[in-house]
mmCIF file as gemmi writes it, N, C-alpha and C atoms, coordinates in Angstrom:
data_model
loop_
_atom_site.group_PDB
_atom_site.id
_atom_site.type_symbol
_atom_site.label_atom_id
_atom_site.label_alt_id
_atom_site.label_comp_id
_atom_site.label_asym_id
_atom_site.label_entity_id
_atom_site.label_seq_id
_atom_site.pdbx_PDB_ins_code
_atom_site.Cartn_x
_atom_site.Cartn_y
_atom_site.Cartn_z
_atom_site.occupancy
_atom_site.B_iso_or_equiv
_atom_site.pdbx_formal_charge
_atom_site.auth_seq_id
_atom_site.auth_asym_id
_atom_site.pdbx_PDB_model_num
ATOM 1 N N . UNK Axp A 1 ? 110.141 167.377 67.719 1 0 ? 1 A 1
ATOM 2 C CA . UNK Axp A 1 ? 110.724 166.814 66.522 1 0 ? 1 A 1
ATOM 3 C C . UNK Axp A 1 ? 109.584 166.399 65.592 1 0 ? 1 A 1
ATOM 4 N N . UNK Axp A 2 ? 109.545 166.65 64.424 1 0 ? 2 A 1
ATOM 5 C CA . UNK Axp A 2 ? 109.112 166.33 63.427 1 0 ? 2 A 1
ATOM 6 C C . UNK Axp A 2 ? 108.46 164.737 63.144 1 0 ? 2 A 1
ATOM 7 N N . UNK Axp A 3 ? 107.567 164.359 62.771 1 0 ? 3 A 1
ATOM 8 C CA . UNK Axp A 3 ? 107.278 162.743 62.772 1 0 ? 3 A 1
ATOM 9 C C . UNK Axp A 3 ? 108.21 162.164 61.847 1 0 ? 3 A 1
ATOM 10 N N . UNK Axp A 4 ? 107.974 162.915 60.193 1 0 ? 4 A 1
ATOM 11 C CA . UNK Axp A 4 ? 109.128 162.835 59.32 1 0 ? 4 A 1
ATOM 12 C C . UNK Axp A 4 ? 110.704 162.757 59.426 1 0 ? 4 A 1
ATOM 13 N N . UNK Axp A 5 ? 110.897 163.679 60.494 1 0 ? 5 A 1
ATOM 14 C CA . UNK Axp A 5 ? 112.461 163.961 61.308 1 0 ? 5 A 1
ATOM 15 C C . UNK Axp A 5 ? 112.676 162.585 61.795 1 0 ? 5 A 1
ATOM 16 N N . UNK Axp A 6 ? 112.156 162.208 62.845 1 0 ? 6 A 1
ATOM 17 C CA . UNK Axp A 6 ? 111.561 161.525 63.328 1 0 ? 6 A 1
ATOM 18 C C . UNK Axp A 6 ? 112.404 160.098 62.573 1 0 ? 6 A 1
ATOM 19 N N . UNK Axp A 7 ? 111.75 159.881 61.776 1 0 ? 7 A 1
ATOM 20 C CA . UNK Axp A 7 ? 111.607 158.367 60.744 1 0 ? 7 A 1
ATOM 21 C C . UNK Axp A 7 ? 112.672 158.184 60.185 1 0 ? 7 A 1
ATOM 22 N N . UNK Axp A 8 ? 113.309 159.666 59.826 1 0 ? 8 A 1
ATOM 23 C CA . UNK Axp A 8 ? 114.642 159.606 59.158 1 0 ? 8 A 1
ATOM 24 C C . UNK Axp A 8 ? 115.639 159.319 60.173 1 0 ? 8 A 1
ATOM 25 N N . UNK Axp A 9 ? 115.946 159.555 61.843 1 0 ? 9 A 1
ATOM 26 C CA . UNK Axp A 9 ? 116.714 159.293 62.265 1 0 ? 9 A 1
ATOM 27 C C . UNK Axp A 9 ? 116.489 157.537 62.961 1 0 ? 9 A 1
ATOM 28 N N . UNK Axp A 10 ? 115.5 157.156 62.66 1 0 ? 10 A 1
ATOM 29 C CA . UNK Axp A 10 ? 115.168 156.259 62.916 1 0 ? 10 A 1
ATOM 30 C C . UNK Axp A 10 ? 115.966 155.277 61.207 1 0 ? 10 A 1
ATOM 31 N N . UNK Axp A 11 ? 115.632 155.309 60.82 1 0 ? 11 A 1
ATOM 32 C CA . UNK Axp A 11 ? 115.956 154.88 59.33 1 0 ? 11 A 1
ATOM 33 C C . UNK Axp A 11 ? 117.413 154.729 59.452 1 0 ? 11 A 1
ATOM 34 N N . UNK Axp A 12 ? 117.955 156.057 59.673 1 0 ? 12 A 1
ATOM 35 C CA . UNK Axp A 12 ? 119.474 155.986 59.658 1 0 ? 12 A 1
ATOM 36 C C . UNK Axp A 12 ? 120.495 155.512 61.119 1 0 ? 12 A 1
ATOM 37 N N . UNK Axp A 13 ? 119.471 154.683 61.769 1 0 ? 13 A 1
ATOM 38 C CA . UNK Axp A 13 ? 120.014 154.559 63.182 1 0 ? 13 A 1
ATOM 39 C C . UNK Axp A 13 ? 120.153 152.816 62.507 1 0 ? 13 A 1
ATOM 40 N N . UNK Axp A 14 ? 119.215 152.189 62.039 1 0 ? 14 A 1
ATOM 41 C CA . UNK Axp A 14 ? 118.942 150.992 61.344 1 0 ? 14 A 1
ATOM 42 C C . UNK Axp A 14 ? 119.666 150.477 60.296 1 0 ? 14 A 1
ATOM 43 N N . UNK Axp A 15 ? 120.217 151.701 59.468 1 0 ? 15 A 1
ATOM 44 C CA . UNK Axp A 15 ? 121.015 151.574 58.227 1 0 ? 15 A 1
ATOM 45 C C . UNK Axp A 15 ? 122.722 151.491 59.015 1 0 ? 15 A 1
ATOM 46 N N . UNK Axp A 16 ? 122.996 152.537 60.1 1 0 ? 16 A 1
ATOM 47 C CA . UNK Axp A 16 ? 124.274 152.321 60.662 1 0 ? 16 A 1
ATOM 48 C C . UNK Axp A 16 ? 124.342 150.84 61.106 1 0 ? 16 A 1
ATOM 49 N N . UNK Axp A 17 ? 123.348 150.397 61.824 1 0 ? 17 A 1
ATOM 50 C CA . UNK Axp A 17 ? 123.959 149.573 62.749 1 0 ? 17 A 1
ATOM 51 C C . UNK Axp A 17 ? 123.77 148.392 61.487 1 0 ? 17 A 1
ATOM 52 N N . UNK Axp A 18 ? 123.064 148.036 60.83 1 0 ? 18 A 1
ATOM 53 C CA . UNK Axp A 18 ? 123.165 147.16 59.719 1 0 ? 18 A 1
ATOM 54 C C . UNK Axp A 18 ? 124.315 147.046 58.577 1 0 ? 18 A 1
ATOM 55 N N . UNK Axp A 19 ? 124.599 148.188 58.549 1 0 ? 19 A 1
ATOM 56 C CA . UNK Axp A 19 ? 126.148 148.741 58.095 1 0 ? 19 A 1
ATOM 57 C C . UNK Axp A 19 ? 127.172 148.181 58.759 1 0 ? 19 A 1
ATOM 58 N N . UNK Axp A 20 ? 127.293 148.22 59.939 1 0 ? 20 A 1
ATOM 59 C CA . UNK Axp A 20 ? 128.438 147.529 61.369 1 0 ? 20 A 1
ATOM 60 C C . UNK Axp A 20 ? 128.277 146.31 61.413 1 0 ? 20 A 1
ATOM 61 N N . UNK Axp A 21 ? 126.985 145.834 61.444 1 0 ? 21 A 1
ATOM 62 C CA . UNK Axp A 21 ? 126.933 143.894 61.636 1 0 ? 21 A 1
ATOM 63 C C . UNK Axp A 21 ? 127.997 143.646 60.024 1 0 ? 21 A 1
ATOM 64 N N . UNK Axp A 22 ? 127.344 144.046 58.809 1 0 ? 22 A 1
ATOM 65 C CA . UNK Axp A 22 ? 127.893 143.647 57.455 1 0 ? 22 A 1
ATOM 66 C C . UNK Axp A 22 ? 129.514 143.795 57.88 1 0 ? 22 A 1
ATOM 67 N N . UNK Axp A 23 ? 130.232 145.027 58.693 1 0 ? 23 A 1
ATOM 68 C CA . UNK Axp A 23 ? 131.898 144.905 58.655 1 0 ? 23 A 1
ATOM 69 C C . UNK Axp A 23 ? 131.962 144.074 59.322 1 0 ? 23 A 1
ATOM 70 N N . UNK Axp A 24 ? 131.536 143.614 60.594 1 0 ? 24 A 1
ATOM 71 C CA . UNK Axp A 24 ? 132.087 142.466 61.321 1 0 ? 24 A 1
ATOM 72 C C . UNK Axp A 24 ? 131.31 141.295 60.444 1 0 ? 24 A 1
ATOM 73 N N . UNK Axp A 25 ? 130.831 141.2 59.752 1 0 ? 25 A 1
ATOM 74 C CA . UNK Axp A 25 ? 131.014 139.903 58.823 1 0 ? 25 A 1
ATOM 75 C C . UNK Axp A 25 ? 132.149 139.356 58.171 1 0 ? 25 A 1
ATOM 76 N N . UNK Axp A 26 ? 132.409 141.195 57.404 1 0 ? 26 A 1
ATOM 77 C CA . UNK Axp A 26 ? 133.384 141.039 56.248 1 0 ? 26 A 1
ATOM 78 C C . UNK Axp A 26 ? 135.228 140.831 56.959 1 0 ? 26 A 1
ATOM 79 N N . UNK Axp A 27 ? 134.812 141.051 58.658 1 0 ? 27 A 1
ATOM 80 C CA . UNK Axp A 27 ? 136.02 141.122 59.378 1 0 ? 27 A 1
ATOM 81 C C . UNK Axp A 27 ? 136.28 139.699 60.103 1 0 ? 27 A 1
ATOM 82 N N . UNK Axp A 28 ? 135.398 138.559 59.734 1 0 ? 28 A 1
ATOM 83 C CA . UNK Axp A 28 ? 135.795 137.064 60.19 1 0 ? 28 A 1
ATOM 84 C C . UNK Axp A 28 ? 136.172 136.869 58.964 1 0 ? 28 A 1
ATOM 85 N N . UNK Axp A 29 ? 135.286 137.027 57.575 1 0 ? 29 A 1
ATOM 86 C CA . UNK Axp A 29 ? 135.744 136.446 56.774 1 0 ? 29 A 1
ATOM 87 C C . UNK Axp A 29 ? 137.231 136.948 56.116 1 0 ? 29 A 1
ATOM 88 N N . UNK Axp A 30 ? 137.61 137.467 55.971 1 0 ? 30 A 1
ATOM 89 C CA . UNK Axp A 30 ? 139.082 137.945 56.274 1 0 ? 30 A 1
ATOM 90 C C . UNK Axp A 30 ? 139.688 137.012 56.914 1 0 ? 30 A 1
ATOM 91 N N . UNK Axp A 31 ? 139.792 137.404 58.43 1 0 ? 31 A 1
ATOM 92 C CA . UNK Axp A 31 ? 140.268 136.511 59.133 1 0 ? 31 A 1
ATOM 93 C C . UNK Axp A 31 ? 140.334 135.126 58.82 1 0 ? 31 A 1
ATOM 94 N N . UNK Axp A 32 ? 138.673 134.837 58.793 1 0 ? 32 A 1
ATOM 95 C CA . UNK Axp A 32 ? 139.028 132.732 58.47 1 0 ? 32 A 1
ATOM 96 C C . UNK Axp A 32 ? 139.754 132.426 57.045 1 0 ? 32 A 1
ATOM 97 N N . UNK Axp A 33 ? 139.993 133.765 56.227 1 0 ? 33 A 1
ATOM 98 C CA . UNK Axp A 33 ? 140.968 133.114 54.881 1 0 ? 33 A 1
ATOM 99 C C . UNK Axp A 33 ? 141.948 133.182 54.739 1 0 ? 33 A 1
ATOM 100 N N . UNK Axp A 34 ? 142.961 134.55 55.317 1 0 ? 34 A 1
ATOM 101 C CA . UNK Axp A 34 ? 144.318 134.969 55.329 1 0 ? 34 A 1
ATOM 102 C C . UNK Axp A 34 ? 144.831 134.841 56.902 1 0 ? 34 A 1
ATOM 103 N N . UNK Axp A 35 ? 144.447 134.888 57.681 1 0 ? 35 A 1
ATOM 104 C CA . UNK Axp A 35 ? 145.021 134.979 59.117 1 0 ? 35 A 1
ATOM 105 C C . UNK Axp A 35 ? 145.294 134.198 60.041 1 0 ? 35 A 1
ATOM 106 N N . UNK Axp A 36 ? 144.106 133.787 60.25 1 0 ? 36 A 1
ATOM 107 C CA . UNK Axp A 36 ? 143.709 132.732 61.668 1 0 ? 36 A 1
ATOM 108 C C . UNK Axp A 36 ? 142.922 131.916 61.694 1 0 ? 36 A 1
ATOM 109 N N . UNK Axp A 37 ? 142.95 130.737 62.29 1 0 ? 37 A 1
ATOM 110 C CA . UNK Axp A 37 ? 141.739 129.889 62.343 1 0 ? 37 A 1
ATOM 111 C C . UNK Axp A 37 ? 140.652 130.116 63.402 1 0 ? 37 A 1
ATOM 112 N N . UNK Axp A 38 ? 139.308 129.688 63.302 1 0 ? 38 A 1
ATOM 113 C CA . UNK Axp A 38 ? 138.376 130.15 64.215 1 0 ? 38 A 1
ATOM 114 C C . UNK Axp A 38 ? 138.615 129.523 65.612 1 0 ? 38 A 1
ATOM 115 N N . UNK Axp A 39 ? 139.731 128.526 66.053 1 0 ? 39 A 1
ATOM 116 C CA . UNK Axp A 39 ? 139.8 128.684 67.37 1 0 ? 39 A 1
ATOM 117 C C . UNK Axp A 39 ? 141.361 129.431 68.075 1 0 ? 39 A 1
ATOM 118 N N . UNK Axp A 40 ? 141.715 130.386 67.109 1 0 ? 40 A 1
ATOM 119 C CA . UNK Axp A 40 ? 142.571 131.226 67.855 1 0 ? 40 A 1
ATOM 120 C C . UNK Axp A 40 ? 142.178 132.051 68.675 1 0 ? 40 A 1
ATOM 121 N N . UNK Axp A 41 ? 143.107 132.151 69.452 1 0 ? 41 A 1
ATOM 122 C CA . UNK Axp A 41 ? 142.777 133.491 70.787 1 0 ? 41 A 1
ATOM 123 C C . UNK Axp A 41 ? 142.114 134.738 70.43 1 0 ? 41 A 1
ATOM 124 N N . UNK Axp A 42 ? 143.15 135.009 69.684 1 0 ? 42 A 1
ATOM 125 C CA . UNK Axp A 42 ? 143.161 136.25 68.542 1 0 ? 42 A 1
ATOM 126 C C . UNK Axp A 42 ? 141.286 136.234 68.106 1 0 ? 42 A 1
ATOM 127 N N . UNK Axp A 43 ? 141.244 135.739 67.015 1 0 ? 43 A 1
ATOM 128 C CA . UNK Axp A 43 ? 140.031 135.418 66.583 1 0 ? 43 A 1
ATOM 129 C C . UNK Axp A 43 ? 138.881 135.402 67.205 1 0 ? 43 A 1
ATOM 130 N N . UNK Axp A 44 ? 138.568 135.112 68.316 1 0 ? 44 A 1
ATOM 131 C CA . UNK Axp A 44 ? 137.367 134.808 69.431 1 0 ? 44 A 1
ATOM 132 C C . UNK Axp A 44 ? 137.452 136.221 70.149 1 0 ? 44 A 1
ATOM 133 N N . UNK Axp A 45 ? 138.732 136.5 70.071 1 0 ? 45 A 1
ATOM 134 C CA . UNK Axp A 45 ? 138.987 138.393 70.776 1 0 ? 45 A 1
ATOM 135 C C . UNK Axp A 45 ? 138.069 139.142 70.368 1 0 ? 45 A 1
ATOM 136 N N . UNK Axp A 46 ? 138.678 139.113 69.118 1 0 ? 46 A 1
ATOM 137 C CA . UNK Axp A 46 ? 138.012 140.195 67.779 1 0 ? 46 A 1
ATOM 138 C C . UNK Axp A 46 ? 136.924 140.107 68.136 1 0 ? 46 A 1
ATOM 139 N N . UNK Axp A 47 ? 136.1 138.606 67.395 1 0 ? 47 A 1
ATOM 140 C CA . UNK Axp A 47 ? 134.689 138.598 67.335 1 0 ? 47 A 1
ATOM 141 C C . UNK Axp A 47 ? 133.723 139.147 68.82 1 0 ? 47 A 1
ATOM 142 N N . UNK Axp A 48 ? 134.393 138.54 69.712 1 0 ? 48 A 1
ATOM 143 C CA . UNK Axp A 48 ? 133.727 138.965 70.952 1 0 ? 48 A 1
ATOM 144 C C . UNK Axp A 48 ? 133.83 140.426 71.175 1 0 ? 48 A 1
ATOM 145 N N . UNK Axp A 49 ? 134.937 141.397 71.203 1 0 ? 49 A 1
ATOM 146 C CA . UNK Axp A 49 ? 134.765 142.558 70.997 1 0 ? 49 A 1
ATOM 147 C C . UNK Axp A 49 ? 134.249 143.195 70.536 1 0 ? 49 A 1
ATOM 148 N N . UNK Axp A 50 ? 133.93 143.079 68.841 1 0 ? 50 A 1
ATOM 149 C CA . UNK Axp A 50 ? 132.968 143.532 67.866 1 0 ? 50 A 1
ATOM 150 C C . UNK Axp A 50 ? 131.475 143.004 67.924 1 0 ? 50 A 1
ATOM 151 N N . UNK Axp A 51 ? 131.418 141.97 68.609 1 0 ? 51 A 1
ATOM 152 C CA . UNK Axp A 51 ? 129.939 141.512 68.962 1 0 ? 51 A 1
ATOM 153 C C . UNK Axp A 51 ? 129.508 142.525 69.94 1 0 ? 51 A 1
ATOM 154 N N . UNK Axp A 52 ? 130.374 142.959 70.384 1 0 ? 52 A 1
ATOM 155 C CA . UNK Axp A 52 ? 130.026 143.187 72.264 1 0 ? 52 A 1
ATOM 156 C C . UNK Axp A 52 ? 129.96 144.934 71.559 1 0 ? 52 A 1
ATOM 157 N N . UNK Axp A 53 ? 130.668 144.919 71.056 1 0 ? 53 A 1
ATOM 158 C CA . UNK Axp A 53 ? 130.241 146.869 70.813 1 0 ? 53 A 1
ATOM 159 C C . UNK Axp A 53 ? 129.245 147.371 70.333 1 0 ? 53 A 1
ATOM 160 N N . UNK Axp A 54 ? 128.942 146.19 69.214 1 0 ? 54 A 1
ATOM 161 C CA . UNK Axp A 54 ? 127.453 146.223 68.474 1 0 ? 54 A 1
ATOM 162 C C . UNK Axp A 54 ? 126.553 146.383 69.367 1 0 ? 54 A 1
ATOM 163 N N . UNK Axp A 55 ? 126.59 145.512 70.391 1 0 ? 55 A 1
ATOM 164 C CA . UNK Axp A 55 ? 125.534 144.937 70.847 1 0 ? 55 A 1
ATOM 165 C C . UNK Axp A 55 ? 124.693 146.207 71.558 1 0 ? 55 A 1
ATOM 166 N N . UNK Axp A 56 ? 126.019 146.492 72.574 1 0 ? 56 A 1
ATOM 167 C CA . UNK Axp A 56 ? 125.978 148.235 72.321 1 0 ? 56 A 1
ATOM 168 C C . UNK Axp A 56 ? 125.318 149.302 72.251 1 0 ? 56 A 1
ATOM 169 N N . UNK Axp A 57 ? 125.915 149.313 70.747 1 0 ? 57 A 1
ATOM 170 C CA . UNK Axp A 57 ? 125.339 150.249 69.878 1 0 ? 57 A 1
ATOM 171 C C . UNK Axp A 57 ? 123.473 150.234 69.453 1 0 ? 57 A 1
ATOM 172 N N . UNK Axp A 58 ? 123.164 149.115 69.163 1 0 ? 58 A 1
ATOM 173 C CA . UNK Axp A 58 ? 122.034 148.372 69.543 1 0 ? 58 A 1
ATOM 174 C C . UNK Axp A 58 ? 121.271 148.88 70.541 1 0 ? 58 A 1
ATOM 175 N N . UNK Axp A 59 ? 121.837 148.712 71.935 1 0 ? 59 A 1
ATOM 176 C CA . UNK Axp A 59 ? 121.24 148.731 73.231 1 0 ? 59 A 1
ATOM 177 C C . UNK Axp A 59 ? 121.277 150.132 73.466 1 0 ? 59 A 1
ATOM 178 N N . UNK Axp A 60 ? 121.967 151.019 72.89 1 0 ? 60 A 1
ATOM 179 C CA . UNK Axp A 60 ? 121.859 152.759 72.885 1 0 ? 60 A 1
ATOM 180 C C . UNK Axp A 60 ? 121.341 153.164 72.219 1 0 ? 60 A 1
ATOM 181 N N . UNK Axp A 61 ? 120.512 152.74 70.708 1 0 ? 61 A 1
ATOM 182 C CA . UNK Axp A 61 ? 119.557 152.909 69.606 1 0 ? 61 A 1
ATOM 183 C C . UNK Axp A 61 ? 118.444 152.605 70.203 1 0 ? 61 A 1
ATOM 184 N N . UNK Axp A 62 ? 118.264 151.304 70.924 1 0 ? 62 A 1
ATOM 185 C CA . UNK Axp A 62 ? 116.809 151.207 71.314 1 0 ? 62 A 1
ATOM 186 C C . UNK Axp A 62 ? 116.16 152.108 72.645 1 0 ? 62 A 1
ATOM 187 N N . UNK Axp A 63 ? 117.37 152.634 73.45 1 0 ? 63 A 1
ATOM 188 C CA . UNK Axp A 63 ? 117.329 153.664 74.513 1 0 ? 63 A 1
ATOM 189 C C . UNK Axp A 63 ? 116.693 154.442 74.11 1 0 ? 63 A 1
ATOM 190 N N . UNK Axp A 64 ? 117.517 155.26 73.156 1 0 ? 64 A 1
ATOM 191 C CA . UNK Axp A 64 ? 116.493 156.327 72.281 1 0 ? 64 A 1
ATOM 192 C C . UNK Axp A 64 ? 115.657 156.291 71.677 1 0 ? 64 A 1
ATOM 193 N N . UNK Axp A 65 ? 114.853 154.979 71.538 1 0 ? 65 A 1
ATOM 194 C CA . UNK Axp A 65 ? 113.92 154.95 70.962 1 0 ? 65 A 1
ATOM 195 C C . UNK Axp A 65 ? 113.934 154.867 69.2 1 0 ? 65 A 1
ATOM 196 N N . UNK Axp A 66 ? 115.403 154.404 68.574 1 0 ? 66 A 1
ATOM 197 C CA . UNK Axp A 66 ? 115.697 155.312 67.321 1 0 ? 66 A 1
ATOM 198 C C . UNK Axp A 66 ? 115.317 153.275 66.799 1 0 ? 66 A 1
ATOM 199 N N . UNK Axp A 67 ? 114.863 152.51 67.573 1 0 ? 67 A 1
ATOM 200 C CA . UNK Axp A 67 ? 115.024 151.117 66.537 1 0 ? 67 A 1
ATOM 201 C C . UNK Axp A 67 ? 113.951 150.357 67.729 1 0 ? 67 A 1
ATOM 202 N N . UNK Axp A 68 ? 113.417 149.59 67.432 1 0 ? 68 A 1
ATOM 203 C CA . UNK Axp A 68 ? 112.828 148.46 68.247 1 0 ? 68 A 1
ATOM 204 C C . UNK Axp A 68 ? 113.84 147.322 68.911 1 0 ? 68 A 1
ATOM 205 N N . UNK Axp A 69 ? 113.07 147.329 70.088 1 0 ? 69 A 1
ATOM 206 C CA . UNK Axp A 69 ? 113.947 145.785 70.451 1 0 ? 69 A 1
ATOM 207 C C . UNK Axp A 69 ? 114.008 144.738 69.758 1 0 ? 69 A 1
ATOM 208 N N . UNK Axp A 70 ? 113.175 144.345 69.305 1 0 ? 70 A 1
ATOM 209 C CA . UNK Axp A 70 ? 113.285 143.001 68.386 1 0 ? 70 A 1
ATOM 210 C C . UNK Axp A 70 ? 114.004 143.466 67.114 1 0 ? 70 A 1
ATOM 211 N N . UNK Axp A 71 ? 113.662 144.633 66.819 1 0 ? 71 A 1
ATOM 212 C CA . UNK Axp A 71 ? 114.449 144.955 65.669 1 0 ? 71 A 1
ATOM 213 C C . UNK Axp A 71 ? 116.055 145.048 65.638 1 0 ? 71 A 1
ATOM 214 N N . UNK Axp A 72 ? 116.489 145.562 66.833 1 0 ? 72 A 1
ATOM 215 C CA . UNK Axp A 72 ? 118.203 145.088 67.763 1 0 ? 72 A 1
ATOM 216 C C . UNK Axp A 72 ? 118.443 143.613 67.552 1 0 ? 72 A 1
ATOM 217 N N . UNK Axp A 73 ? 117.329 142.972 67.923 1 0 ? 73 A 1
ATOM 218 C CA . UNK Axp A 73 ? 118.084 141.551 68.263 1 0 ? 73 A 1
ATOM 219 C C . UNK Axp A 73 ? 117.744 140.459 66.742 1 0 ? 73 A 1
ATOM 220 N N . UNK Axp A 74 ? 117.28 141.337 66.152 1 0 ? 74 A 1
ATOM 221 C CA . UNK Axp A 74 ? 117.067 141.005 64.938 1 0 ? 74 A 1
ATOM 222 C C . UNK Axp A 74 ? 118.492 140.666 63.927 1 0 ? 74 A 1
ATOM 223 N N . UNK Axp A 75 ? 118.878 142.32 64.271 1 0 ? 75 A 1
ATOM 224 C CA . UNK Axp A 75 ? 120.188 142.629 63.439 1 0 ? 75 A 1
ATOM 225 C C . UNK Axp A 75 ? 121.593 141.698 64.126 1 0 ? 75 A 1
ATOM 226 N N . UNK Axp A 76 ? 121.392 141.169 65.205 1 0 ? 76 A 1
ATOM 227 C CA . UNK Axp A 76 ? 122.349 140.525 66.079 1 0 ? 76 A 1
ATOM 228 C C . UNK Axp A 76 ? 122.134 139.233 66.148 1 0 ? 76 A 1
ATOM 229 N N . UNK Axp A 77 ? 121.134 138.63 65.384 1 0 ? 77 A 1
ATOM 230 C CA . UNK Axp A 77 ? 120.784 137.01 65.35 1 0 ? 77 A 1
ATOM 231 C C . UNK Axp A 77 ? 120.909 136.693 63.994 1 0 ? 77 A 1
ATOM 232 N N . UNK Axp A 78 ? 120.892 137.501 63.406 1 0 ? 78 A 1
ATOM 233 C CA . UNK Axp A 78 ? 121.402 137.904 61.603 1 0 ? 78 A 1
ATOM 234 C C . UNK Axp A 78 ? 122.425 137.387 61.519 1 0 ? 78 A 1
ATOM 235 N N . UNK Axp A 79 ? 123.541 138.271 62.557 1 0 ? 79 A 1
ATOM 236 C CA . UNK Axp A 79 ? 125.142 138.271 62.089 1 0 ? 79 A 1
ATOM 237 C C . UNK Axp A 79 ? 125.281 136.895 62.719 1 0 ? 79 A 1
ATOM 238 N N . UNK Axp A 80 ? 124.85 136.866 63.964 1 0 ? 80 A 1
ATOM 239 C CA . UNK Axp A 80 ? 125.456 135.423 64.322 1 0 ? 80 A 1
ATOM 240 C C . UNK Axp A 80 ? 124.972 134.412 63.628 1 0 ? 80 A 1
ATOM 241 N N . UNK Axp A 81 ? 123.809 133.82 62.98 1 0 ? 81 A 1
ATOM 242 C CA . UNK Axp A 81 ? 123.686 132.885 62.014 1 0 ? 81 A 1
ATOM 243 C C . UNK Axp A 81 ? 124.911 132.688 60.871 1 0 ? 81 A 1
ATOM 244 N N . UNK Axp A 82 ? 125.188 134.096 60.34 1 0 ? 82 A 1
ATOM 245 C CA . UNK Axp A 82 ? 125.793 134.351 58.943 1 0 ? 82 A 1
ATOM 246 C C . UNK Axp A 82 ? 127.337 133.565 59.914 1 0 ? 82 A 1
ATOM 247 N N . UNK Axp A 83 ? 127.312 134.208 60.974 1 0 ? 83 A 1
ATOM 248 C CA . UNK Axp A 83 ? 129.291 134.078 60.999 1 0 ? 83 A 1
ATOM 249 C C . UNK Axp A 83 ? 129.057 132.519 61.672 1 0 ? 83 A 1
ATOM 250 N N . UNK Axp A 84 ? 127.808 131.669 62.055 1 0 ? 84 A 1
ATOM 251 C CA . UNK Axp A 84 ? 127.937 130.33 62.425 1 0 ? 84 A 1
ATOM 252 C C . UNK Axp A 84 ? 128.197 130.043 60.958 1 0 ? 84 A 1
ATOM 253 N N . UNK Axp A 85 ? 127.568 129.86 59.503 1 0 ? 85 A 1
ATOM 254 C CA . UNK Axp A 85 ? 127.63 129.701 58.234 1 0 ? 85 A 1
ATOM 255 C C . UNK Axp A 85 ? 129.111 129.477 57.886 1 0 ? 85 A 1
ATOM 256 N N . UNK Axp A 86 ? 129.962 131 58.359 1 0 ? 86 A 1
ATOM 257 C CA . UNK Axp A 86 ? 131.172 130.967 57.962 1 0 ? 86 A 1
ATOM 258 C C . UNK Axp A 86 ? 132.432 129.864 58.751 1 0 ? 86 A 1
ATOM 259 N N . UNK Axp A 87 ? 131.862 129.919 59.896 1 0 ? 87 A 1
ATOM 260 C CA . UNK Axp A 87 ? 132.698 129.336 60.591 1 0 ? 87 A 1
ATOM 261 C C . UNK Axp A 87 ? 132.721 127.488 60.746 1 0 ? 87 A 1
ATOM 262 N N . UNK Axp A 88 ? 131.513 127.266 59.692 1 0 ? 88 A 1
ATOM 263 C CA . UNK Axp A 88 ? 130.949 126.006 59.457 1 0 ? 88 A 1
ATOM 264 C C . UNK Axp A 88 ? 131.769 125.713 58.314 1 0 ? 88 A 1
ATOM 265 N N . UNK Axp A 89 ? 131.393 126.812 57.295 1 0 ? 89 A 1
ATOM 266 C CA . UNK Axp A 89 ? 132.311 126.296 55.907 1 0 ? 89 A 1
ATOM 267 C C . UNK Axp A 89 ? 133.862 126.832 55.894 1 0 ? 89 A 1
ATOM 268 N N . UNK Axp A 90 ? 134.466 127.349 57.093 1 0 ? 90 A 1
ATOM 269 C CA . UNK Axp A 90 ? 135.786 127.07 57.137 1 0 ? 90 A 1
ATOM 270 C C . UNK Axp A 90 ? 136.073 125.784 57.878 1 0 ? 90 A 1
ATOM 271 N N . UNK Axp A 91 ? 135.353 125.397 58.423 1 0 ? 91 A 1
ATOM 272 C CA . UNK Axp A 91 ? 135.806 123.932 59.104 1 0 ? 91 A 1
ATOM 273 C C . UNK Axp A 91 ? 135.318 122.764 58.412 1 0 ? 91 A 1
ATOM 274 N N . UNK Axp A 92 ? 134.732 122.909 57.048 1 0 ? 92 A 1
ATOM 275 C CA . UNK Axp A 92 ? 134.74 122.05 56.41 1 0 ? 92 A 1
ATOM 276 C C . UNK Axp A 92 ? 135.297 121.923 54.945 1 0 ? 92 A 1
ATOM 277 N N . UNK Axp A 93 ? 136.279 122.696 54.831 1 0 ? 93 A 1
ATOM 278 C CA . UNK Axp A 93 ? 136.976 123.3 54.065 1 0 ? 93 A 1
ATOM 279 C C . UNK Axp A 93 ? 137.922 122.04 53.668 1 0 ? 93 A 1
């Protein structure tokens, strides 16, 4: 493979999974405005599911070599800050 080849699937392995943390952002905040509150069943489902697939997805990117480890847990300490944020200013709402 190409070094260039290479960088691009690397690039676009980084852009997906950064792409996926941003929907499960945009998929609490949803939730904490029209649906559910953050200690429903429901709610903790979701998030834990969608955490857990990422995480994943993540852990099969860095297999291949297509992202760094820190760079995985980078994108996964991201989202969880952002959705502690959200789940702070719905409970102080």
């Amino acid at each position: 493979m190409e070094h260039t080849e290479e960088q691009t699937y690397q690039q676009k392995a980084l852009e997906l999974l950064q792409a996926d943390a941003v929907k499960i952002e945009q998929l609490i905040k949803v939730q904490m405005d029209h649906l559910t509150l953050p200690s429903c069943p429901l709610y903790e489902e979701v998030l834990d599911t969608q955490m857990f697939g990422l995480s994943k997805e993540i852990d099969f990117a860095t297999k291949l070599g297509l992202i760094g480890r820190e760079e995985g847990k980078a994108i996964l300490d991201t989202l969880e800050k952002k959705l502690s944020l959200l789940h702070e200013a719905y409970t102080n709402k």
